[in-house]
Each structure stands twice: as structure tokens, then as C-alpha cells.
C-alpha positions in Angstrom: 101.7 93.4 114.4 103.0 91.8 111.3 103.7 93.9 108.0 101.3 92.4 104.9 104.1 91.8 102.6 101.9 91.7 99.8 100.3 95.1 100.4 103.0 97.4 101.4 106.6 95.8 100.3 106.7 93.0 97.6 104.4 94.2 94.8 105.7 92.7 92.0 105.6 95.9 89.8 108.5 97.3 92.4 111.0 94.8 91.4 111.7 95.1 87.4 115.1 97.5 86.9 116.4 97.4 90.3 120.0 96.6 90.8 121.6 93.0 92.5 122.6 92.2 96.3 123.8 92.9 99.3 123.5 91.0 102.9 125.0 88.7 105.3 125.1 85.3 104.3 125.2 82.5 107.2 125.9 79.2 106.9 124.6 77.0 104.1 124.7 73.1 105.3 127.1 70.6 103.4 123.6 68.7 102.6 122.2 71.6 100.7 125.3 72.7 98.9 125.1 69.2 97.4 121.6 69.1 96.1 122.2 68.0 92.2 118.7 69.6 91.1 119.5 72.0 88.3 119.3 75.7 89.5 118.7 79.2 87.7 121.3 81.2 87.6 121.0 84.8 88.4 121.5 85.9 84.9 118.2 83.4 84.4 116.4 85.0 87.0 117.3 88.1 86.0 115.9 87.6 82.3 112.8 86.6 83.8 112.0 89.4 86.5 112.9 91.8 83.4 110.2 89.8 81.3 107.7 90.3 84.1 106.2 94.1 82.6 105.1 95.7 85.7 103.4 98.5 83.5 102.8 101.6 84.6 101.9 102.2 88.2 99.8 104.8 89.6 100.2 106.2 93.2 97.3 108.5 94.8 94.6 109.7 92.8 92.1 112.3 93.8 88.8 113.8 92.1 88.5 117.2 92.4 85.6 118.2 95.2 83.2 119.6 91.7 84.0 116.5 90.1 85.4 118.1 87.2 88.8 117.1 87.1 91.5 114.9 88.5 94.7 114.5 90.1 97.1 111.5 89.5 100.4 110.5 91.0 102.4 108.7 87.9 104.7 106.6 89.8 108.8 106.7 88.3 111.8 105.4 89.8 113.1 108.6 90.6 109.8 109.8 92.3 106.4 110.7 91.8 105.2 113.1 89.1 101.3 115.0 89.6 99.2 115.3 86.8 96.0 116.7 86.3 93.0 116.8 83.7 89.7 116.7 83.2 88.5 114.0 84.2 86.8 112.9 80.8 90.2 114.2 78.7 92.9 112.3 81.4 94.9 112.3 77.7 95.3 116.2 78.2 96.9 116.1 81.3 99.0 118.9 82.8 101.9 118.6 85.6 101.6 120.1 88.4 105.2 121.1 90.0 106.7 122.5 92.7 110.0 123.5 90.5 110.5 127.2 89.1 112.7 126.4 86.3 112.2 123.9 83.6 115.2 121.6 83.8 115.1 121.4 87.6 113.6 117.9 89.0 111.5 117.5 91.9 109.6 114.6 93.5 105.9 115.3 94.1 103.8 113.2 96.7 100.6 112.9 99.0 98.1 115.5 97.4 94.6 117.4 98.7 92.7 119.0 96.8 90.9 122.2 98.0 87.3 122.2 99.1 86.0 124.9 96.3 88.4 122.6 93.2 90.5 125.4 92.7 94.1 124.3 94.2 96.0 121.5 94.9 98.2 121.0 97.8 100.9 118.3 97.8 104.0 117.9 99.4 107.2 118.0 97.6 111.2 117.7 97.9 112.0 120.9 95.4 113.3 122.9 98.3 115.8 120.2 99.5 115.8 118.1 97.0 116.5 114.7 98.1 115.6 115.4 102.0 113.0 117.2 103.3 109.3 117.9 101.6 107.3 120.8 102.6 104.0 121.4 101.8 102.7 123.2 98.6 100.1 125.0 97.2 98.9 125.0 93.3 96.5 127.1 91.8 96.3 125.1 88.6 96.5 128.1 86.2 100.2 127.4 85.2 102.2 129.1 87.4 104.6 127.2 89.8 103.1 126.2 93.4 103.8 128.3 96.4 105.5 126.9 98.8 103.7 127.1 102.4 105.8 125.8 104.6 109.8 125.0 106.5 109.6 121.2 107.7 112.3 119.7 109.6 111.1 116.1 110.0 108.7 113.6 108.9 105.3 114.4 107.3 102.3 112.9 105.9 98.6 112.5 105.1 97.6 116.5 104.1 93.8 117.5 104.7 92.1 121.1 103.6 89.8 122.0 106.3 86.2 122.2 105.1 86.4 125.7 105.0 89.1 126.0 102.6 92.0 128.0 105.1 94.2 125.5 106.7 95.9 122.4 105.9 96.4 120.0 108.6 99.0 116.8 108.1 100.8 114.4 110.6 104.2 115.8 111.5 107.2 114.5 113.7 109.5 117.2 113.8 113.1 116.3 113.9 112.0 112.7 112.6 115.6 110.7 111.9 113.4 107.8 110.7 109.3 107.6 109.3 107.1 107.3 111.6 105.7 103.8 112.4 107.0 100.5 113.0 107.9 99.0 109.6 110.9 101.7 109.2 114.5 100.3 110.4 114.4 100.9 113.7 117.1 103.5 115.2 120.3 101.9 116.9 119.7 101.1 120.3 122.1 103.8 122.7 121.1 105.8 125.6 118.3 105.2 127.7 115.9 103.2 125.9 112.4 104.1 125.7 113.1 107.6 127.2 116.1 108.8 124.7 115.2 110.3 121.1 111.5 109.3 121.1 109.7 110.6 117.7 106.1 111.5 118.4 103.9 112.7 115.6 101.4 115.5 115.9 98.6 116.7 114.3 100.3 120.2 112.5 98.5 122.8 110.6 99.4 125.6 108.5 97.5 128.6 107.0 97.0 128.5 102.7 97.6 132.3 102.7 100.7 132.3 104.2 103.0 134.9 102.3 106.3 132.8 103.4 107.3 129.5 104.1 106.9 129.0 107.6 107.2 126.4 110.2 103.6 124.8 111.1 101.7 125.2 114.3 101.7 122.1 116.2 97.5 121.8 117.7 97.9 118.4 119.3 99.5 118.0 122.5 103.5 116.9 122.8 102.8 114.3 125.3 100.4 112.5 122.3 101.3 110.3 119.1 98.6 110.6 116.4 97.8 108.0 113.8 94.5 109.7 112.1 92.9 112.6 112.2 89.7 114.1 111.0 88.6 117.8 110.8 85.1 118.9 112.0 83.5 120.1 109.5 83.0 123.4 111.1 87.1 124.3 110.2 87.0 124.7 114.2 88.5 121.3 115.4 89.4 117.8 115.2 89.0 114.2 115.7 92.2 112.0 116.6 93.4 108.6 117.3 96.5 108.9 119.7 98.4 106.9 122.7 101.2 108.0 124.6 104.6 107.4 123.0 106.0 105.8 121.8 104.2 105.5 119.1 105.2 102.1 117.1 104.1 100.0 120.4 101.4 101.8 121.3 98.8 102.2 118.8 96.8 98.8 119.8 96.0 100.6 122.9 95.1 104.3 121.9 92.4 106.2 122.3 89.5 108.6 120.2 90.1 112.5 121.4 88.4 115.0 120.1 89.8 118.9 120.5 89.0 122.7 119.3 92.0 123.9 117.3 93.1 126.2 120.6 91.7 123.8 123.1 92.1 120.9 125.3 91.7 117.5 124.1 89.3 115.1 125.4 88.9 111.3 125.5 86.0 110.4 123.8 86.3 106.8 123.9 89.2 104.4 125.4 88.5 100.8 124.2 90.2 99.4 127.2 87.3 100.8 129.4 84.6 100.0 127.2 82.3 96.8 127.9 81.0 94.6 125.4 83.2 93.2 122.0 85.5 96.6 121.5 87.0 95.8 124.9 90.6 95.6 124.4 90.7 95.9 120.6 92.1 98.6 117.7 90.4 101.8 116.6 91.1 103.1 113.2 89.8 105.8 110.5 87.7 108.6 112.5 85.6 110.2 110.8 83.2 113.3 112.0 79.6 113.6 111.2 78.7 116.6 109.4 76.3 117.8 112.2 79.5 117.3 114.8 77.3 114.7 116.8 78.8 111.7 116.2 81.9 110.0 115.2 82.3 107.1 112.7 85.3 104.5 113.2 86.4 101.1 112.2 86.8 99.2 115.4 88.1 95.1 115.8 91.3 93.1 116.2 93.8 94.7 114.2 97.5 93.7 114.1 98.8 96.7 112.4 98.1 100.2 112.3 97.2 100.8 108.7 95.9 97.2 107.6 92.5 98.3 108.4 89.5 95.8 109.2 86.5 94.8 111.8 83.2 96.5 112.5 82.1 99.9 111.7 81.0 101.8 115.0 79.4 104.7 116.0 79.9 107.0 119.4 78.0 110.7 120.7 81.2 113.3 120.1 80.5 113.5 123.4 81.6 109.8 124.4 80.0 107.2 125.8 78.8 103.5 124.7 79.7 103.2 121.2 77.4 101.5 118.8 78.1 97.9 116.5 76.7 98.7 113.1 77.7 95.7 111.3 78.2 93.0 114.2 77.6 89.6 112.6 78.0 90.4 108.8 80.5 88.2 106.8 82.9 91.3 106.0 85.4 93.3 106.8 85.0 97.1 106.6 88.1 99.3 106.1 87.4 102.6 105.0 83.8 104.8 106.0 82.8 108.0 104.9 79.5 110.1 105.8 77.3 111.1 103.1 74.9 113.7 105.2 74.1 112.7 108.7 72.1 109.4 107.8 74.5 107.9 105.4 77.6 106.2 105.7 79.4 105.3 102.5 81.8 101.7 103.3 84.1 100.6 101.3 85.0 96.5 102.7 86.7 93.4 102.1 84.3 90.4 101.1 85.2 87.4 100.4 88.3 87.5 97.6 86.2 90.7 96.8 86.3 94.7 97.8 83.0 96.2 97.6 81.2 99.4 98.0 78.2 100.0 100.1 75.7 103.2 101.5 74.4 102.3 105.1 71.5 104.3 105.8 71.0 104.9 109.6 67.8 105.6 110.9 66.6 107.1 113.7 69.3 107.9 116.5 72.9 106.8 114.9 74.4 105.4 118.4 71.5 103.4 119.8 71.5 100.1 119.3 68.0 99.4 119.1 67.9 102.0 115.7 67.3 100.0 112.3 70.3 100.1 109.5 69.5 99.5 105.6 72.8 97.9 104.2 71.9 98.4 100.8 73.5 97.0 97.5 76.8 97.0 96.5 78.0 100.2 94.4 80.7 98.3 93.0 82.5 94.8 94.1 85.9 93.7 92.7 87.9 90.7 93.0 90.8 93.0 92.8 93.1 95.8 94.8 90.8 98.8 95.2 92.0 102.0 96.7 93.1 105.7 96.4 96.4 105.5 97.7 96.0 106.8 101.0 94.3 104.8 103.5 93.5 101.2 103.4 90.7 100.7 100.5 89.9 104.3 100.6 88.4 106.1 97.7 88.6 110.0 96.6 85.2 111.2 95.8 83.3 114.1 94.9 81.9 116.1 97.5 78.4 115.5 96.9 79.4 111.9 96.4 77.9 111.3 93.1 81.1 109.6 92.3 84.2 107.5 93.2 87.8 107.4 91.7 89.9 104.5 92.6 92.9 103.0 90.8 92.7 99.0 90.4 94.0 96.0 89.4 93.3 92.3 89.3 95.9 89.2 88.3 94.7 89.8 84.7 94.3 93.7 84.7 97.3 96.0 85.2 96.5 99.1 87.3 94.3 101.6 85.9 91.6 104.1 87.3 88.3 104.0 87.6 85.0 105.7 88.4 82.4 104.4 89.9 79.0 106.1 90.5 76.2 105.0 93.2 73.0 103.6 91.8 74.3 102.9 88.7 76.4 99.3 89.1 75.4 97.6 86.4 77.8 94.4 86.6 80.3 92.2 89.3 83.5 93.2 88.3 85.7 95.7 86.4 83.1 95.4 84.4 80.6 96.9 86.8 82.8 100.6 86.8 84.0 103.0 84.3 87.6 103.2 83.2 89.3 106.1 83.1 92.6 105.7 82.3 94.4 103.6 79.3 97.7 103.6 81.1 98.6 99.9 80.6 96.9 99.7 77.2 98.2 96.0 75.7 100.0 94.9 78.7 99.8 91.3 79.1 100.6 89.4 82.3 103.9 87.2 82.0 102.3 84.6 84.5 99.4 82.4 84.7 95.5 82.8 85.0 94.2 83.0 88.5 91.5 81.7 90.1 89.6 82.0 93.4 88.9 79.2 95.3 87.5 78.5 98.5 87.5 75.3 101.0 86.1 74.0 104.2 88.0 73.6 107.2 86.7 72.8 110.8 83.4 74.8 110.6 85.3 77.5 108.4 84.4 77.9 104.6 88.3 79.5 103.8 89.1 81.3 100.7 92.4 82.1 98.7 94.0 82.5 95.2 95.5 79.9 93.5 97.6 81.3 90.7 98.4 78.9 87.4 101.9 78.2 85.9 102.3 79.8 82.5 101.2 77.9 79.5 99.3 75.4 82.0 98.6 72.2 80.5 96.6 70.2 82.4 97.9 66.9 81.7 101.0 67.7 83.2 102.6 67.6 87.0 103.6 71.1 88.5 105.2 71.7 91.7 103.2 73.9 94.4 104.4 77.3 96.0 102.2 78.1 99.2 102.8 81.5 100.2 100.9 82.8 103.3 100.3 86.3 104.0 101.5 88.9 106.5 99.6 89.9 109.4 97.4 87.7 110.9 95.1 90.5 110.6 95.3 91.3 106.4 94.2 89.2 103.6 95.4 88.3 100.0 93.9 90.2 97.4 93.8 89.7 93.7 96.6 92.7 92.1 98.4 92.6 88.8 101.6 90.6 89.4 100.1 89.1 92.8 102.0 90.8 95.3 103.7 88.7 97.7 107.6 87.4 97.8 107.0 86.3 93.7 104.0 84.3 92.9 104.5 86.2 89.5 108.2 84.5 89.2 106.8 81.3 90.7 104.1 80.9 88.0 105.8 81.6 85.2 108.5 79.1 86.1 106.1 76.8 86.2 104.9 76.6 89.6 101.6 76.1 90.9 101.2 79.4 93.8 98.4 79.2 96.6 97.4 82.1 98.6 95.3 81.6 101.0 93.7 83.5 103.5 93.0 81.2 106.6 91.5 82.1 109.7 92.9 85.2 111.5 92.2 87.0 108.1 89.8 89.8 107.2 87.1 89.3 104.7 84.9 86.9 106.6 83.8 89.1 109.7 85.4 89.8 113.3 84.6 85.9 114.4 86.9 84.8 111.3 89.7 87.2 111.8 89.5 86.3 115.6 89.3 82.5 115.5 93.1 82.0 115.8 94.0 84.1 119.0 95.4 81.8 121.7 95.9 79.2 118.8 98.6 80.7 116.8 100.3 77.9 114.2 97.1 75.2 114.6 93.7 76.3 113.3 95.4 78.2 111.0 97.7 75.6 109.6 94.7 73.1 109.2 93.4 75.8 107.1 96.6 76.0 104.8 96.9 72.4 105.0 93.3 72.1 103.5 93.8 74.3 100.9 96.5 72.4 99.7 94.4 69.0 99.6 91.8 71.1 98.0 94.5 72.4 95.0 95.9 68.9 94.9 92.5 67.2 94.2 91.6 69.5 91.7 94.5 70.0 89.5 97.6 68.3 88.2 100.3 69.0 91.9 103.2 66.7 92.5 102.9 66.0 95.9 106.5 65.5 96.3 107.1 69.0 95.2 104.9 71.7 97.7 106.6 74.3 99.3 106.0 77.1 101.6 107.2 80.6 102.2 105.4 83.7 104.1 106.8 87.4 105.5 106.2 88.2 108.8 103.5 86.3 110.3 103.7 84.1 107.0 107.3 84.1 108.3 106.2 83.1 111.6 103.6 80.3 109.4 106.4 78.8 107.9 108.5 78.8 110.9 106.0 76.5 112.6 104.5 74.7 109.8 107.7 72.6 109.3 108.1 71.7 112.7 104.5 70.2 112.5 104.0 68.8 109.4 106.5 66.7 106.7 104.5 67.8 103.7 106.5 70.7 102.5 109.6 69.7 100.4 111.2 73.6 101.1 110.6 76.5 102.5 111.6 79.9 102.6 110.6 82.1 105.9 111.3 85.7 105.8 111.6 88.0 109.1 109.6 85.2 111.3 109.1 84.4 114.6 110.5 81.3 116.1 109.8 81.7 119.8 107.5 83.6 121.4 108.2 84.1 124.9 111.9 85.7 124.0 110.2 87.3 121.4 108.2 89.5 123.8 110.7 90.8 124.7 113.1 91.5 122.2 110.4 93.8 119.5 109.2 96.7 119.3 105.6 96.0 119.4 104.8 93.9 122.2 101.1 96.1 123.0 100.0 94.0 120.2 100.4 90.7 121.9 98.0 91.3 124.9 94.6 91.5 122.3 95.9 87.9 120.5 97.6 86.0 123.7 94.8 87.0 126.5 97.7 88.0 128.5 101.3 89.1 128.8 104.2 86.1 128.5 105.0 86.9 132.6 101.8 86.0 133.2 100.9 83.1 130.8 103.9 81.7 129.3 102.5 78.2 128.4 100.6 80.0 125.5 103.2 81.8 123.7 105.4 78.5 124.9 102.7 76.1 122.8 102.9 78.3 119.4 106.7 78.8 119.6 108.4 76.9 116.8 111.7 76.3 118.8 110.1 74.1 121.2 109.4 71.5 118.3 112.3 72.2 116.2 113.8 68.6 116.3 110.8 67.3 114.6 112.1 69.4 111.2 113.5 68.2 108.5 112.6 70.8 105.7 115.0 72.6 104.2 114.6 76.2 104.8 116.0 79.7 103.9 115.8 82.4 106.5 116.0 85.8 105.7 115.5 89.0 107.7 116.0 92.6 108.2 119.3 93.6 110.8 117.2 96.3 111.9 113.9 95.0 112.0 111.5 96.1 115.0 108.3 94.1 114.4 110.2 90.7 114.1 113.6 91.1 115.0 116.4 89.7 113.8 117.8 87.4 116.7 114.3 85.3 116.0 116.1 84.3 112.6 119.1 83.6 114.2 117.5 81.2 116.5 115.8 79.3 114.1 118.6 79.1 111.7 121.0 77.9 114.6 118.7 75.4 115.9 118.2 73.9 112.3 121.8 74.1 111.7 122.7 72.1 115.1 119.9 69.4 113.8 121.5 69.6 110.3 118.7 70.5 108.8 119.8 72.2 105.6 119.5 75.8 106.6 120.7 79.6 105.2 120.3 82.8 106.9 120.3 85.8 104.9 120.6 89.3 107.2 120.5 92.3 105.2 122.2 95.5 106.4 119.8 98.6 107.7 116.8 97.4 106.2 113.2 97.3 109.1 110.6 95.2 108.7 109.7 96.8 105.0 112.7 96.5 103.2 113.7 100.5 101.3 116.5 98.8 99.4 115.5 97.4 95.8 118.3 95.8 95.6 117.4 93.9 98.7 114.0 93.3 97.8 115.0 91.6 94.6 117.5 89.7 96.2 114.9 88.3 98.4 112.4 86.7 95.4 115.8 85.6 93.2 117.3 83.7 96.9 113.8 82.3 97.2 113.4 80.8 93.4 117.0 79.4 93.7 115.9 77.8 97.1 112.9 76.3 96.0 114.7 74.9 92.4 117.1 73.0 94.5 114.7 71.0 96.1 111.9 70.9 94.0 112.7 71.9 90.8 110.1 74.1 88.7 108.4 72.2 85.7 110.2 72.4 82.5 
């Protein structure tokens, strides 16, 4: 339900070079405007978010199917440039474009490469530069791509059937808005829920089309897809889809499966399934090679594209699916078959992602059939991933090898390879760099460490990130920043993600992130522990990772604070009505009441899997989580910022925290910025949101000098 701030908005690379402020400002208290603690100015934190070298980033990277070259995304602030090379001469790389003329500037994005390694297609805005992308095709021989297609909307995720004749992508046509729920939502008008719904479809269009074209549409118009998967006969497909509309309703969709021409059929609705699936999120379908069975990632998910739970199998012809990994300490995200026996997982473990081959034998969907787990391929305390899916990798289609990009608090992003059977090592150490992208760029902020802690029967994990030049004879002030979610985790990445722990630390702050209960990278029990108990079992967690930091390195006590995006938002919301111990805090697009919040988002499908039951039939447990009903036990100060046109934690949530805090003068801001969702688009916003924060926290507890 909540965004993962640190995975999809905040990273700290995005905010070097972008431009100052905008927003509605709402009533700072007399008490706060008063605090005599010195502040940085602007032009300070200016200096020091330019000091912060993001490097140079690196979007989607594939490996061609031969394994003989690859495909890059550079990233630029003016959009995304395609390179390719061999993949042992990456310094020889060649663009690929879209553009016919030399001087004319295109943005490229969101590549696939063609079964046999001999094109590349990608989308790109050369047509209507600006606006609209449409799918292209390059041969990689020099000439400029060929355009394939005539969108009018919004389009994503590109796949080559197996046999090499269509490309298939998700498409909403006449899309005013991306599809999903982190977007700004549209202005309400008309009939609601009936007027202007978006619904994406599964689209395809033919590689040897002689003019751009609009795509056929194969998926039906009364469906919203999320993820597809192509049979590896070229002759149909595997979906995940619920009725529209589509931002709400993905905690309750469904697997179809359907021929190209045909009919679609339900192969398995979680809602009418016994046993632990019942109720809970489907994600990443993937279709064996023999067209038996399907491979998903199946558990208690609170948004569609944080991926994490149990890998399962189910007969293409439905019925019971199958647990593969119920009881193990992880959390798979991304699966991939390697023949009919193998499955190729790439999960969260611990602070760590790691790379495994499950070898199934006998039949696949019985649950009496043995599984060898294997060893680890690779497994980095670090962000691993292609750029497309949660965790997922590009690989060769033999899978001999992996290509990734990665990065760790210490490493700026570069790519890798990573080959099964030959890990040699725990760490970056353990894979072969590729790239020299970031070649002597050295991190700005302190060293990082991982650190875990016990709480109730929990052992809990998180990152606690140094100030610069630590000295350990000194007292520091603690930032506590919990993540987005519940369902996501903190992960080590260059810069450290989040709302600034990168600024934090090298003002001299102390930064925790933890990852308590209702996170992935422990197993389904851990990421379910906290449903009904939103705000309690969690909070002893953070709680206990802050005695944990305090007893083991130099914190001033009198100087913690706390901060969190959308369910940290939520987090900090609560914490301060519960607890004295955090001198500040600053809560970004939270939730301060849950029962109104029901029915104000856009989301509310989510709720049933976490609550047990809607608010009009239990209200007492949204009523016990719901930070208003405690709110004259606060007395933190606390900034409140938020997105006017956010659909996953909307705005009026902010409003009523910041009004009740302001009637218990509390001191208090609220910070509303103009058209922005629950993933702010605006740079300008997004910095103004970490330089807010660091001038919030200096005023009450002012960074070490």
C-alpha cells in the first residue's frame, strides 16, 4: 500500500543539480519559530547536496540472449541514452538511437533484446519528443531504428516473444496519467469510479511491420494487467489482472492464462484458494518452458511492484498451487525457469540479496516432491537488480550468466556479471565487474554498518550509517528513518536512499534504518507479524534498535529523531504519540487516522489482507493504530509534508495531524506541494523535502559540529 521511499523516489543520486522550492506552507507555531539552535541556511545545504557526488547512474541493463554483448541505459537529466558493446570491451560502446539526424535529441527507455541477439527494441520519445514514446526496433548495424509503432497513451515493460515476431508491452491507451498508484492522481469530477477510468492491457505488435502502426490490444477491456509472461510457444500468455480500476485493485487480482486470439481463463484466484495464499498478492508469472506450470511469487504484499513472499507453483491448468519455500528465512522477489526442473531466484536475505537455483524434482506442483535449494550464486549486502522488476536480473538464455547493476553505501553503481557455479566470495567481491563508470568516486558520508537486534522473539536487522569523520570519543545526534511499505525493506545503495541519510551523516548525524517486523527479508511470518498491530510490535522493534545503537556507540540521547515516507510516515505519526524519546520528527505523506483514512485513498483493497476486515465492520482496529486518537499525549515537534494529489496517503491525513498538533501547540509545519502523487516527479520538490527536513531537525537538535 505504501510507496518505499527509498526504492522508487528519494535515491540520493536524484537530488544533486535540481533547482529550489515550491509548496504550501501552513502554519509554523510561535514555539518553533523561536528555537535559538543555529540552523543551515539553504545556501549551506545547498553546498552540501552539491558535495554529495551521485556518480554516474545506470538505468536498465540487458545481456544480449548469446551473451555476447550488452545493452545499458546511461541515465542524464535530460533522459536516458542506450549504449551497447561487447560485453568484455563496455569502453567501445556504441549508441543506439531512435533519431535520423545527428543534432536531433531523443530520450531512449525500457529495452528488449531479440531472442536470436540481433536487434534491440526500446521505446523512445523521437517521434514526439517530449510526449509520447512508441516502440522501436534496432538492428545494431548502424543505421537508425525503425520505428514500429503510433501510441497514444501510456506504455511499459517490452517483451520479444520466444519466437522472435512480436513484441508485447503493457499499454493504456489514452493514459492522461502512468499507470499505477504512486502517480498524482487525476482531479476528482464526474462520476467517480465510473468516469475516465485508465485500464492497461496486455498490447502486441508485429517486428516486421513496414509502418508505424497502432498495436493490437490481446487482453480483454474489461481487465487491468500488472505482468505478463509469454508461453514459450509465441502462441499465448500468462497475466496477472483484476477488474478496474487498477490502482485499488491489484491486492485482489487474479492468474489468467490466454491464446493470443482466445479467451482468458482464471488459473488461480487467491481469494478462493485454501491454505496460506488465501487472501494475499500474486506477483511475477512466469511460464514453464514445457507450458505445464506457472511460477509466481505469492505472500502479503503492500504494493504492486515491491515484490516479496514465497515462490509458488500451479498446473497451467489451475488448481491447488504449491509452497516451495514455506518456512525459509527469505524473501524471494524475482524467479526465472532454467528448463523444466530449475528455477533460478533471486531474494532478499537478511541486509543481503542473493542468488539461488532450486532444483525441483519429481512433479513441480505436489507438495510431497523434494526441492534442493542449493548455494548461493552470488549474495550482496547491496541494491541488486536490472532495472525492470524488483531484484530482477538480465541473463543469457542458456543462463550461463547474470548482468546486474549494483551498489552498496561504499560502492557507487556499477555492473556486474555473475556466473552460476563459480561464486567464489560474499560480496562484490564474489562477481565480476564490468563497468568502471564511477571509477574514484568516493562517498561524501560515513561508513555503514549492518547491525541486527532482538526484539520480542524477533532477531531484527537494519543499517546504521556513521557521521563523516566519526570519532568515537565524541557525542552525535541520531536520525531514525523508517522505511516505506510495511511490506519493503532497507537495502544497502550508494548514497542510502531514503529522505537524506547521505545529508544526515555527513552533517554529523548518526542515521538508523531499520527494518522491523512487517519487512521482507526474514520470511512470510516476519513480514506478517505486524498485521492487526500496526504502530506496536513494530515500534518496539525501532525502539530497540535505538537502545541497541545507543549502547554501542557514542548517541546523545537528548538528540534522536525520527522521520519516515508513507508507512514510515504513518511510523512517525504514531511513534510520537507513544513515546517521548524522539526530540523531532519529520513525517512525510503519513497516516494519522485510519478509519477516515479508509475512505478517503485510493487503495483501500490493500487494507482487508493487513486489518482482517473492512473499517464498517471492525472499526476498533484501525481505531487502536490511529495516531489521532492519542494525539494529546504529543509533544515532539514535527514537520508534515505531503503531496496535494496523493492517492495512497492522501493529503487531508496531513492536515489532520498538523491541525490537531497545532490546537495542542505542539510545534508543528505542514508543507503541501502542488500536483505532486505519492512519488514526487518534481526535483525541485524532492529536494525541498531533504533541505525542510535538515533545517527541522538542526532546530531541535542541532547536528555535531
Amino acid at each position: 500500500m505504501f510507496l518505499s521511499l527509498s526504492r522508487k523516489v528519494f535515491c540520493a543520486r536524484r537530488l544533486a543539480g535540481a533547482g529550489l522550492i515550491l509548496g504550501v506552507v501552513l502554519g509554523v507555531s510561535a514555539a518553533s519559530a523561536q528555537n535559538a539552535d543555529p540552523v543551515p541556511d539553504r545556501a549551506q545545504i545547498d553546498k552540501l547536496l552539491g558535495s554529495l557526488n551521485p556518480g554516474r547512474s545506470v538505468g536498465q541493463v540487458a545481456v544480449s540472449p548469446d551473451g555476447k554483448r550488452l545493452a545499458w541505459i546511461e541515465s542524464a537529466r535530460d533522459g536516458g541514452r542506450i549504449l551497447v558493446a561487447p560485453l568484455d570491451e563496455l569502453q567501445n560502446s556504441q549508441p543506439v538511437v531512435a533519431a535520423s539526424k545527428v543534432d536531433e535529441r531523443c530520450r531512449e527507455s525500457q529495452m528488449a533484446w531479440a531472442p536470436d541477439s540481433k536487434a534491440l527494441a526500446f521505446f523512445s520519445d523521437c517521434a514526439h519528443p517530449g510526449s509520447q514514446d512508441d516502440l522501436y526496433l534496432a538492428l545494431l548495424d548502424g543505421s537508425p531504428a525503425r520505428r514500429l509503432t503510433e501510441l497514444k497513451g501510456d506504455e511499459n515493460a517490452p517483451a520479444f516473444s520466444p519466437d522472435g515476431s512480436k513484441v508485447a508491452f503493457l499499454y493504456v491507451e489514452g493514459a492522461t496519467r502512468p499507470a499505477g498508484a504512486l502517480a498524482a492522481m487525476k482531479l476528482p469530477s464526474g462520476v467517480i469510479g465510473e468516469d475516465g477510468v485508465e485500464i492497461q492491457r496486455v498490447a502486441v505488435t508485429q517486428v516486421d511491420a513496414v509502418a508505424p502502426a497502432a498495436p493490437i490490444q490481446v487482453t480483454p477491456a474489461k481487465l487491468h494487467v500488472y505482468e505478463f509472461d509469454w508461453a514459450r510457444d509465441s502462441k499465448g500468455l500468462a497475466y496477472i489482472a483484476a477488474d478496474p480500476p487498477g490502482e485499488n485493485n491489484w491486492w485482489v487480482a487474479k492468474l489468467y492464462t490466454q491464446p493470443l486470439n482466445g479467451t482468458e481463463r482464471v488459473i488461480l484466484a487467491p481469494a478462493e484458494v485454501s491454505g496460506p495464499l488465501r487472501g494475499l498478492q500474486i506477483a511475477v508469472p512466469r511460464w514453464s518452458p514445457d507450458g505445464k506450470v506457472i511460477a509466481f511469487i505469492g505472500g502479503l504484499m503492500s504494493d504492486q511492484g515491491a515484490t516479496g513472499g514465497d515462490v509458488w507453483t500451479v498446473s497451467a491448468e489451475g488448481g491447488q498451487p504449491r509452497n516451495l519455500t514455506e518456512g525459509r528465512p527469505t524473501s524471494p522477489a524475482w524467479i526465472e525457469w532454467n528448463g523444466n526442473e530449475h528455477l533460478f531466484v533471486n531474494e532478499l536475505a537478511g541486509g543481503d540479496c542473493q542468488l539461488l537455483r532450486y532444483h525441483l524434482l519429481g512433479d513441480r506442483v505436489s507438495p510431497n516432491s523434494p526441492i534442493e535449494f542449493g548455494s548461493a550464486i552470488f549474495s550482496i549486502p547491496g541494491s541488486v537488480g536490472d532495472g525492470r522488476m524488483e531484484l530482477s536480473l538480465s541473463s543469457t538464455a542458456d543462463h550461463s550468466l547474470f548482468v546486474f547493476h549494483a551498489s552498496t553505501f561504499d560502492h557507487p553503481m556499477e555492473i556486474y556479471a555473475a556466473k552460476p557455479g563459480k561464486w567464489t566470495a560474499p560480496g562484490l567481491k564474489g562477481v565480476t565487474q564490468l563497468s568502471h563508470l564511477n571509477d574514484g568516486v568516493e562517498p561524501a558520508w560515513g561508513k555503514s554498518v549492518s547491525l541486527s537486534w532482538s526484539s520480542d522473539s524477533f532477531r531484527v536487522q537494519g543499517w546504521l550509517m556513521l557521521p563523516r569523520n566519526y570519532d568515537p570519543a565524541r557525542k552525535y545526534p541520531l536520525i531514525v528513518e523508517v522505511h516505506g511499505g510495511p511490506a519493503s525493506a532497507e537495502v544497502a545503495r550508494w548514497g542510502g536512499g531514503g529522505m537524506g541519510p547521505a545529508v544526515y551523516s555527513a552533517l554529523g548525524y548518526f542515521v538508523l534504518q531499520p527494518n522491523p517486523r512487517g519487512s521482507f527479508g526474514q520470511g512470510e511470518e516476519f513480514t506478517k507479524a505486524n498485521r492487526k498491530d500496526f504502530g506496536y510490535g513494530d515500534l518496539r522493534d525501532i525502539l530497540a534498535g535505538v537502545d541497541a545503537v545507543e549502547a554501542g556507540y557514542p548517541v546523545d540521547p537528548n538528540r534522536v529523531g525520527l522521520t519516515g515516507w508513507s508507512y514510515g510516515g504513518f511510523m512517525t505519526m504514531f511513534a510520537v504519540t507513544q513515546t517521548r524519546r524522539f526530540k523531532a520528527a519529520v513525517a512525510g505523506a503519513g497516516i494519522s487516522d485510519w478509519q477516515s483514512y479508509y475512505g478517503e485513498n485510493s487503495i483501500d483493497q490493500w487494507m482487508i489482507p493487513y486489518f482482517g476486515a473492512s473499517v464498517y465492520d471492525d472499526p476498533a482496529v484501525y481505531a487502536k493504530s490511529s495516531a489521532i486518537n492519542f494525539i494529546k499525549q504529543v509533544h515532539t515537534p514535527t514537520l508534515v509534508l505531503v503531496g496535494d494529489r496523493d492517492g495512497e496517503c492522501p493529503a487531508p491525513q496531513s492536515y489532520e495531524f498538523w491541525h490537531a498538533l497545532r490546537d495542542q501547540h505542539v510545534p508543528t509545519e505542514l508543507v503541501v506541494y502542488p500536483n505532486e502523487g505519492h512519488g514526487f516527479s518534481d526535483p525541485a520538490h524532492r529536494r525541498d523535502v531533504v533541505e525542510r527536513a535538515v533545517e527541522w531537525f538542526a532546530r531541535s537538535m542541532p547536528p555535531a559540529s
